[in-house]
C-alpha positions in Angstrom: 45.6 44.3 -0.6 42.1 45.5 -0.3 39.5 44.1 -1.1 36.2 45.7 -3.0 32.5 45.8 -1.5 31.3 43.4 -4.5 34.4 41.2 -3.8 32.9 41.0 0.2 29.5 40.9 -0.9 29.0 38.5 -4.0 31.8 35.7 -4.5 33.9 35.3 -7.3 31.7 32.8 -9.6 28.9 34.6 -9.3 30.3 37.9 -10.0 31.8 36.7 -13.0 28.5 35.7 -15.0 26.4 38.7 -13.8 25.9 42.0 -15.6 24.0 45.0 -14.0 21.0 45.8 -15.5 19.8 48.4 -12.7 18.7 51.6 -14.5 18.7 54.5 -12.4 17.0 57.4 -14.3 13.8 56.5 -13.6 10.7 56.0 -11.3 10.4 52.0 -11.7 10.4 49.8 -8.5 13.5 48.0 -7.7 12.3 44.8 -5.9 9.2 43.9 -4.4 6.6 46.0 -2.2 6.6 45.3 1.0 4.1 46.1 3.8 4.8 47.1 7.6 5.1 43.2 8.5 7.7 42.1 6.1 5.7 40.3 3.6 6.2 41.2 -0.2 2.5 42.2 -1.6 2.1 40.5 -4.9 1.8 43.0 -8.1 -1.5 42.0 -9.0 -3.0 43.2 -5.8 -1.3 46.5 -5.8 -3.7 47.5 -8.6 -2.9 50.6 -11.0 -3.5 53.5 -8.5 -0.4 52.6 -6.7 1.9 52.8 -10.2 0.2 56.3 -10.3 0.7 57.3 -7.1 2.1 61.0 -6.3 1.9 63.3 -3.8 1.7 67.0 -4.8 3.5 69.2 -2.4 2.1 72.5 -3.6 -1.1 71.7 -2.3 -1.2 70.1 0.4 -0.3 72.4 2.9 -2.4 71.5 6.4 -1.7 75.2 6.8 -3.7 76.8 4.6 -7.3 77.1 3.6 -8.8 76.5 6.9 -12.0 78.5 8.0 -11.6 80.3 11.5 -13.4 78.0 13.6 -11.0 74.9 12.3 -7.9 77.5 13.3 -9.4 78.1 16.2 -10.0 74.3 17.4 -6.3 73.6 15.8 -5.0 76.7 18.5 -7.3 74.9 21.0 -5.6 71.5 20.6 -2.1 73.2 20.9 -2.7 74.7 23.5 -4.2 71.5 25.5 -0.9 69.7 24.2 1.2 72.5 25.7 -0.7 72.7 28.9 -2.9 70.0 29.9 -2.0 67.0 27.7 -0.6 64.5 30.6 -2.4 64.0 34.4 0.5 63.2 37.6 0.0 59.9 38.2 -1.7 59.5 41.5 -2.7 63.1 41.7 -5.3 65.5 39.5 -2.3 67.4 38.6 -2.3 68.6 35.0 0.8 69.2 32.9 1.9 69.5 29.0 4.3 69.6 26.6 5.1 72.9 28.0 6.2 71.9 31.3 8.1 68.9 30.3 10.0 71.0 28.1 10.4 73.8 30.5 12.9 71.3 32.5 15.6 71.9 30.4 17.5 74.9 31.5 17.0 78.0 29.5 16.6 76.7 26.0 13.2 74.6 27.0 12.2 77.8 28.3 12.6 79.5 25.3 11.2 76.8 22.9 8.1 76.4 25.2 8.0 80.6 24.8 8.2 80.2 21.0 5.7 77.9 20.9 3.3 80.1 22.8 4.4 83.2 20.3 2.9 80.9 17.6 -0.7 81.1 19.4 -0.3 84.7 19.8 0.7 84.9 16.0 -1.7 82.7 14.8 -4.7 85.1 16.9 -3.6 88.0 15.2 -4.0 86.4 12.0 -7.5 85.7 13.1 -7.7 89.0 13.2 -7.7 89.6 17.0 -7.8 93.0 18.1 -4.5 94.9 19.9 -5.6 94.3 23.4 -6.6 90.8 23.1 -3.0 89.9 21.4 -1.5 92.2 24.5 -3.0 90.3 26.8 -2.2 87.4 25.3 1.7 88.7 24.8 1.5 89.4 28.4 0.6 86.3 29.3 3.5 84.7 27.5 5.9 86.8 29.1 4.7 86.1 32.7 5.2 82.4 31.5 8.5 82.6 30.1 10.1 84.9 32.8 9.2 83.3 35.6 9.4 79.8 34.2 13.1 80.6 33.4 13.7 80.2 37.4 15.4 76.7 37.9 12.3 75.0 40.1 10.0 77.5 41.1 9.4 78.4 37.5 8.9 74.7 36.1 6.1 74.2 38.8 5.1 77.9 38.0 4.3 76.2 34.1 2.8 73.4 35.0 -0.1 75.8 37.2 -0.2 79.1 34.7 -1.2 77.6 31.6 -0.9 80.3 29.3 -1.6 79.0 26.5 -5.0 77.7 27.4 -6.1 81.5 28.7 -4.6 83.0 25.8 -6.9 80.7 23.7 -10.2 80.9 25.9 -9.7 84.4 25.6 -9.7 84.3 21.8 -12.6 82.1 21.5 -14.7 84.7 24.3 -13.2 87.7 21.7 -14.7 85.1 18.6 -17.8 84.7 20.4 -18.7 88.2 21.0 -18.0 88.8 17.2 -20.2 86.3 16.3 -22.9 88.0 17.7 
């Protein structure tokens, strides 16, 4: 004969004089608050902004209402992530996201790709011109073709850097039209 969860969990006297009271439709805590080190943080100190607490997904996209020189340092910060986030220990040798991902045969290749498309996309929404965003595309394609070779094109990643031309020529392109 099987036995139940509650008959594992709870013994037999003290299953027999409790009732559950747990309401499940809605929002109220169902135990204590507890912070990252295991204590329990006492009610009173919570205050009321934490029973009000909600987070509106409808506006807070990181995405969106960003003025072009914000865009333009977040494509600069992807791009030093994907290229020239990490130093070679014992050597000046820079590498990124990029080429760590690159090591995995044919699908790194073709994340790391994607994740250069995005700059590409994102410069066009900046409203870069036809032959910046070429040169840019052609950039990415060097990148991804020859970084699809097994060795030759992981340390061909590491030394390109794509992504980091692609956005130093945006921000020259910016800069011009600033003028």
């Amino acid at each position: 004969m099987a036995m139940s969860n509650e008959e594992i969990l709870i013994p037999e006297p003290a299953r027999a004089r409790t009732k559950s009271r747990a309401t499940f439709g809605g929002a109220q805590p169902r135990g204590p608050v507890i912070d990252q080190e295991g204590r329990e943080i006492p009610q009173e100190s919570l205050g009321p902004q934490f029973q009000s607490f909600r987070f509106d997904f409808g506006t807070a996209n990181p995405f969106a209402n960003l003025t072009r020189e914000q865009r333009l340092a977040r494509l600069d910060a992807v791009a030093r992530l994907l290229d020239i986030a990490f130093i070679l220990p014992g050597t000046n040798i820079r590498y990124g996201v990029d080429g760590i991902i690159g090591l995995i045969p044919v699908v790194g290749d073709l994340i790391a790709t994607a994740f250069s498309l995005w700059l590409v996309r994102e410069a066009r929404a900046l409203g870069a011109p036809w032959h910046i965003t070429a040169r840019m595309l052609g950039n990415v394609a060097i990148q991804g073709v020859v970084g699809a070779v097994p060795v030759a094109g992981d340390a061909f990643d590491v030394l390109f850097r794509a992504n980091i031309r692609n956005v130093r020529m945006l921000r020259r392109w910016m800069d011009r039209q600033a003028r």
